[in-house]
C-alpha positions as CSV (number, residue, x, y, z in Angstrom):
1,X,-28.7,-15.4,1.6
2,X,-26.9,-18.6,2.9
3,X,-25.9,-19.6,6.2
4,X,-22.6,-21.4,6.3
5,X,-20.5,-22.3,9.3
6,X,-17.5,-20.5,9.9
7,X,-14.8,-22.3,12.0
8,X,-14.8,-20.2,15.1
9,X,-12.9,-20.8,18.0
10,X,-15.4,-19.5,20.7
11,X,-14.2,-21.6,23.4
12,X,-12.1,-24.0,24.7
13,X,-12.8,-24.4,28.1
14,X,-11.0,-26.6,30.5
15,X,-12.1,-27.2,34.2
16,X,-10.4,-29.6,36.7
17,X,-13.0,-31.0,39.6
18,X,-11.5,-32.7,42.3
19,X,-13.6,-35.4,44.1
20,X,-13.2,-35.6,48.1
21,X,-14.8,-37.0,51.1
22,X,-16.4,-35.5,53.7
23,X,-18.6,-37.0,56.6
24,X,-21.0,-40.5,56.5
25,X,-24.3,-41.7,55.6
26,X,-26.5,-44.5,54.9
27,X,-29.3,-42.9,52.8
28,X,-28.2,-41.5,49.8
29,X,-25.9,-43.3,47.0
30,X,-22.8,-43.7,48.4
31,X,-22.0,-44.9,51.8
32,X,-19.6,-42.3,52.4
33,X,-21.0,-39.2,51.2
34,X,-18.7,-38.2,48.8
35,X,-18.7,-34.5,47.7
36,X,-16.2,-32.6,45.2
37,X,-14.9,-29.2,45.4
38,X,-14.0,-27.1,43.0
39,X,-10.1,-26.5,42.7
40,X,-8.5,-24.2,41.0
41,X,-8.6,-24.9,37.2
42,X,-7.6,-23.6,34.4
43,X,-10.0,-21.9,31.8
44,X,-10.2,-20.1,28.7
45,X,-12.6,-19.4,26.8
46,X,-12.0,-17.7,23.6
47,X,-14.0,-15.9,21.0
48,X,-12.8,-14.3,17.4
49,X,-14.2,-13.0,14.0
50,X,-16.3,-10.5,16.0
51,X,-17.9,-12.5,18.5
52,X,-17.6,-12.0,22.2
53,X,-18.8,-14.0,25.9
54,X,-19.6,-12.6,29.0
55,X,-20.7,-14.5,31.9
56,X,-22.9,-13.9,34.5
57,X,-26.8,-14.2,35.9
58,X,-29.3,-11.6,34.6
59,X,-31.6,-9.3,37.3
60,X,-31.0,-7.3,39.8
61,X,-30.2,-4.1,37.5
62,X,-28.0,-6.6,35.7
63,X,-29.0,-7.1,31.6
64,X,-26.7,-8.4,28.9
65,X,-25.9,-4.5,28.3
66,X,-23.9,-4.1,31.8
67,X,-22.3,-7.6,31.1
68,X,-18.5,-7.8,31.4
69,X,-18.4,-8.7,27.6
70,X,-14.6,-10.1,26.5
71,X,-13.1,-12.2,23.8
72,X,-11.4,-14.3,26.3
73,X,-12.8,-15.4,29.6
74,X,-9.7,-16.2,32.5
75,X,-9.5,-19.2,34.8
76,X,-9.8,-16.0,37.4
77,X,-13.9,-14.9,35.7
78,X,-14.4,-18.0,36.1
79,X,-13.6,-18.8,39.7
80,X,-15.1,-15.1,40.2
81,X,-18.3,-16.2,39.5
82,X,-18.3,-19.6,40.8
83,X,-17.1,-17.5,44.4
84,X,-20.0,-15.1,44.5
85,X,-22.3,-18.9,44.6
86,X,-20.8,-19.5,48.1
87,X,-18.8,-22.5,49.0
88,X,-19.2,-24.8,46.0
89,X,-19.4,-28.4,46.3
90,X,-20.8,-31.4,44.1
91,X,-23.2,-34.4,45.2
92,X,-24.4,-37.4,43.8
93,X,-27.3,-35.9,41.9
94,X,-29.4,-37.3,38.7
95,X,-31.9,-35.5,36.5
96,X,-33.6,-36.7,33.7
97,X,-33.9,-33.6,31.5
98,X,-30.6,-31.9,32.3
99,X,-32.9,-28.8,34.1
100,X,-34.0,-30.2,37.0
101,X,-31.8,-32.2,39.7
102,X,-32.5,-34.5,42.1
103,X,-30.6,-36.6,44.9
104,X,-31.8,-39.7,46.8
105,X,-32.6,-39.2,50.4
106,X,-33.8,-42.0,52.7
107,X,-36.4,-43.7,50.6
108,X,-37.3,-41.3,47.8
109,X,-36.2,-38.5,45.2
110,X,-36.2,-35.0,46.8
111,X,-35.6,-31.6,44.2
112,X,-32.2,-29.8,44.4
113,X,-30.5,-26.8,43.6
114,X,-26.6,-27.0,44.3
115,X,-24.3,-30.0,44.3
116,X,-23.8,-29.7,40.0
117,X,-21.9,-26.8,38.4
118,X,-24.3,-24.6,36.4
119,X,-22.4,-21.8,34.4
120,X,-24.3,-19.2,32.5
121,X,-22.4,-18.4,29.2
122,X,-23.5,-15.4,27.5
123,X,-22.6,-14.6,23.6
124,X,-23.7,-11.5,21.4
125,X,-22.3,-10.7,17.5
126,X,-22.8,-8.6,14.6
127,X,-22.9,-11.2,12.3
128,X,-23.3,-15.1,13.8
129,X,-26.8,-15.8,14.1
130,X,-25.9,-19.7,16.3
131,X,-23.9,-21.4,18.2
132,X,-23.2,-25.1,17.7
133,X,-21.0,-27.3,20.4
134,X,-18.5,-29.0,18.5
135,X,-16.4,-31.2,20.4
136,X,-15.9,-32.3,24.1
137,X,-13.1,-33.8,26.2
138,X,-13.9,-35.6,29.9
139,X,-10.7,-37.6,30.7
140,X,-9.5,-38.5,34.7
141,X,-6.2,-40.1,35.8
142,X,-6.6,-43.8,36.8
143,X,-5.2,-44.2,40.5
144,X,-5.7,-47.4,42.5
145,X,-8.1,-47.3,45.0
146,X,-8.8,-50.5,47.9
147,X,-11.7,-51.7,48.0
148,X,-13.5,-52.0,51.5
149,X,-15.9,-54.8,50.7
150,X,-15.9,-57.9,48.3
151,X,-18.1,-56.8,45.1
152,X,-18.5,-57.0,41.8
153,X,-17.1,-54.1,39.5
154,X,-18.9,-52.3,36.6
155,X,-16.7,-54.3,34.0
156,X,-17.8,-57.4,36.1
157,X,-14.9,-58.5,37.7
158,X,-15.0,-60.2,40.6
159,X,-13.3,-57.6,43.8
160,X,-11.9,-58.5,46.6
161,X,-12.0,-56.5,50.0
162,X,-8.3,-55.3,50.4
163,X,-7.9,-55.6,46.1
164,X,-6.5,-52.6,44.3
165,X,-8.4,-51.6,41.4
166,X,-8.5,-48.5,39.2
167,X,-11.8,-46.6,38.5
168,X,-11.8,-44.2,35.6
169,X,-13.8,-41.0,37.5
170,X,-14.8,-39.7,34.5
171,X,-17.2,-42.6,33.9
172,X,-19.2,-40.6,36.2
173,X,-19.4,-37.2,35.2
174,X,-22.2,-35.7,32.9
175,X,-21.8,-32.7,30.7
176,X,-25.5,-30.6,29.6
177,X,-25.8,-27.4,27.5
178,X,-29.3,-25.9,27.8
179,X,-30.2,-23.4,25.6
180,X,-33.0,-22.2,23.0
181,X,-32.9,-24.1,19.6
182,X,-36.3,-23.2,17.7
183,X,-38.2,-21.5,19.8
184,X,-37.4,-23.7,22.8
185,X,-35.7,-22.8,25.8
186,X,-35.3,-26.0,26.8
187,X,-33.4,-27.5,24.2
188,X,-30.5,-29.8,26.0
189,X,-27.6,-31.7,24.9
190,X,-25.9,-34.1,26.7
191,X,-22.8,-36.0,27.0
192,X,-21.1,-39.1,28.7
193,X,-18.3,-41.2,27.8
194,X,-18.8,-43.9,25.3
195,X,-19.3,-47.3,26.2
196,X,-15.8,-49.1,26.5
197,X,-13.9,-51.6,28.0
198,X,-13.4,-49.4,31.0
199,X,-17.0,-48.0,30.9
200,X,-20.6,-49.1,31.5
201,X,-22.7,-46.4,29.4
202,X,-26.1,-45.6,31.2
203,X,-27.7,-44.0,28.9
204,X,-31.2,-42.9,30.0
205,X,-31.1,-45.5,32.8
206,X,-33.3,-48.5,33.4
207,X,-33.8,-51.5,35.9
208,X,-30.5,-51.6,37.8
209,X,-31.3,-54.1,40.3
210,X,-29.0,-56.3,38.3
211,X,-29.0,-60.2,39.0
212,X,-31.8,-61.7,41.5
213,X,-30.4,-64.0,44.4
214,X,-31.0,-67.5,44.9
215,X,-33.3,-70.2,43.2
216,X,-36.4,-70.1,42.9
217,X,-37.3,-67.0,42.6
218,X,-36.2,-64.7,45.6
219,X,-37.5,-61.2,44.6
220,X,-34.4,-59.8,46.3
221,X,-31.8,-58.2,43.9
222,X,-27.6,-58.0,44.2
223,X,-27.6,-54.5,42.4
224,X,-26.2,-54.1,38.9
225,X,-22.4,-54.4,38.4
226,X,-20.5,-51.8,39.8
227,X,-21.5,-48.6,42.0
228,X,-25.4,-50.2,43.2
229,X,-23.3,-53.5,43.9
230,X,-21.2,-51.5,45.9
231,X,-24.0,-50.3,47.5
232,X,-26.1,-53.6,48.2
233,X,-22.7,-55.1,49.4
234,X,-22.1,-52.0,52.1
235,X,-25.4,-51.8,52.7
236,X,-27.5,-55.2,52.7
237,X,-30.1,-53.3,50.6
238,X,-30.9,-51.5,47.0
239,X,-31.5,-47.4,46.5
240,X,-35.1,-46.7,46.5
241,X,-36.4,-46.3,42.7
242,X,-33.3,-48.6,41.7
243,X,-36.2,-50.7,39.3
244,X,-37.4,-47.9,37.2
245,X,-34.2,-45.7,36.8
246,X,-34.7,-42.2,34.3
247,X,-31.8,-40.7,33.6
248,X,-30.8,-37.8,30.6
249,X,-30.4,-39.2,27.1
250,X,-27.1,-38.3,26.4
251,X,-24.2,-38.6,23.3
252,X,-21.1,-40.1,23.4
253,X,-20.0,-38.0,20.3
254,X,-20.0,-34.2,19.8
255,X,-20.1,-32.9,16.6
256,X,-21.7,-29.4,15.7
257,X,-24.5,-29.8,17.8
258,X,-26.7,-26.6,17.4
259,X,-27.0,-25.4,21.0
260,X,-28.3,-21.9,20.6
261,X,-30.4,-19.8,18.0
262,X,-29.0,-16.1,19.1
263,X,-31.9,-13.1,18.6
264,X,-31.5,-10.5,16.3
265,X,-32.9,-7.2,16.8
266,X,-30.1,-6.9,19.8
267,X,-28.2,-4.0,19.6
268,X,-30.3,-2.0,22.3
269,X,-30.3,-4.6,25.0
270,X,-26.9,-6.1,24.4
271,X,-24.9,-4.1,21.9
272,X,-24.5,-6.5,19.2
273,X,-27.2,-7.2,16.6
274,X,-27.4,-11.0,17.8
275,X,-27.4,-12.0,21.1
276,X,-28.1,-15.4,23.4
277,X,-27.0,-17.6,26.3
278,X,-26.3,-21.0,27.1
279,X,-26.2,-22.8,30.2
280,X,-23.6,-25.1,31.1
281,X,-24.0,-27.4,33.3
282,X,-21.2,-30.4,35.1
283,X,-22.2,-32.8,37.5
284,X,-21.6,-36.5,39.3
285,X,-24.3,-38.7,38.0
286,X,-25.4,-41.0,40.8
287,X,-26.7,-43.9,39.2
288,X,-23.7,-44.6,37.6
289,X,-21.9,-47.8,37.4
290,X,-19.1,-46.5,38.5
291,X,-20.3,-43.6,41.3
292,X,-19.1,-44.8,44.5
293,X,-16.2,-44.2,46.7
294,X,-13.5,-45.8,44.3
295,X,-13.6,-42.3,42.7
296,X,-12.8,-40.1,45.6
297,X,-10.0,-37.7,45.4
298,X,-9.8,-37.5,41.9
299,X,-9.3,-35.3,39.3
300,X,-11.6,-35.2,36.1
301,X,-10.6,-32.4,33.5
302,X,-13.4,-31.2,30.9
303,X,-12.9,-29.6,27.8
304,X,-15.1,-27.8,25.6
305,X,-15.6,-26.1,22.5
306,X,-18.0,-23.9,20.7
307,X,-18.3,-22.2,16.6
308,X,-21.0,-20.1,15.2
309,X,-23.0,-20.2,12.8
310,X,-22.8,-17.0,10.5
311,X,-24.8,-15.9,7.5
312,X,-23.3,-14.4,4.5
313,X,-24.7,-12.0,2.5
314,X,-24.5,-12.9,-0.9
């Protein structure tokens, strides 16, 4: 026996997040406490050569048996499900493992369990025994934004209060698939854009105090270029932790990264001999250089797709 790939077209999935503003505070990352809702987007995802999706959380007399199993998920399952969570909206949140998220309060870390998209995605077959992400898309339209203080930008150019400059939203997003990859259930992948011109990659973080004022020494820090620039400029002061940053390790390329080893043995619980489930999860990382108010009201689009791994008898 010998597994091979087949080219599947599982999914293509294509969400559009727009970024808006609502209230003040001085305490977390941003100034302005900028939170994104979730539009309407458009998204399909699309499975063929017997394999089909179905999404949705397991318990409460739900199993993957009673699933709502498809080859195509709609833009309108999609929003379903995101609906029945209640009033969606994103935060400035970090997480180190791509599991657990946290957001910066007044002075310290604190655990939470909304303001990131997290979509269960649930696949069963007769014949592919994996599921391997294969490529990713995370693109947002450059529109000028005016800066309200003098700082210095993530590319380190020098910005005046009143300038017009264009922020690339996208620079902030983060894209994890969670799922269980030999015998662990917390196998993650992640993603963020490539370092670039236009982008500052983070990476699994660091000291992001960035340059220290004044000689001699002064022990006082301007921030590192970009968002916590932004942020000592508004506020006179650095985010708590901002010396020992840990954030997920993530790619800048996708290319058949194994996400999911499906169980065989299925056929009672979910119909199919093979069955498994992935989370996805979207969110706004806030320690990124570019996570600040210059990317309010935007729209980031993310695409995704997914082909199994299927073994031949032979």
């Amino acid at each position: 026996m010998s597994k091979v790939t087949r080219k599947l077209l599982l999914s293509v999935l294509s969400v559009v997040l727009t970024v808006v503003a609502l209230g003040t505070t001085t305490f977390a990352w941003f100034t302005i406490t900028n939170i994104a809702s979730v539009q309407p987007f458009e998204a399909q995802v699309l499975a063929d050569a017997g394999i089909e999706i179905a999404l949705g959380d397991l318990g409460d007399g739900v199993n993957p048996s009673t699933l709502n199993w498809v080859t195509t998920l709609t833009t309108e399952d999609i929003m379903a499900y995101i609906g029945e969570l209640g009033t969606f909206r994103f935060d400035h949140v970090t997480t180190s493992d791509g599991i657990e998220f946290w957001t910066l309060g007044s002075g310290s870390l604190s655990r939470v369990y909304s303001g990131f998209l997290e979509i269960p995605l649930h696949f069963r077959s007769n014949n592919a025994t994996g599921i391997n992400w294969t490529s990713v898309s995370l693109t947002s339209g450059l529109t000028p934004w005016i800066a309200d203080v003098a700082f210095t930008s993530a590319q380190g150019d020098a910005v005046q209060s009143g300038q017009s400059i264009s922020v690339d939203a996208a620079s902030a997003m983060r894209i994890a698939i969670q799922g269980t990859v030999n015998e662990d259930p917390n196998h993650v992948v992640g993603y963020e854009k490539a370092g670039s011109t236009t982008n500052v990659y983070l990476g699994t973080g660091g000291d992001l105090r960035g340059d220290e004022i004044g000689e001699p020494e002064s022990g006082i820090y301007y921030g590192a270029n970009g968002a916590m620039n932004y942020f000592y400029r508004k506020n006179n002061e650095l985010p708590a932790g901002i010396d020992a940053v840990a954030t997920l390790a993530t790619l800048t390329e996708i290319g058949a990264e194994k996400v999911l080893d499906m169980e065989s043995g299925q056929a009672l619980t979910a119909g199919n001999e093979y069955y498994g489930k992935v989370t996805l999860r979207i969110w706004l990382e806030g320690w990124d250089a570019d996570a600040y108010n210059a990317i309010l009201n935007r729209v980031v689009t993310v695409a995704l797709s997914f082909q199994g791994d299927v073994e031949d008898q032979e």
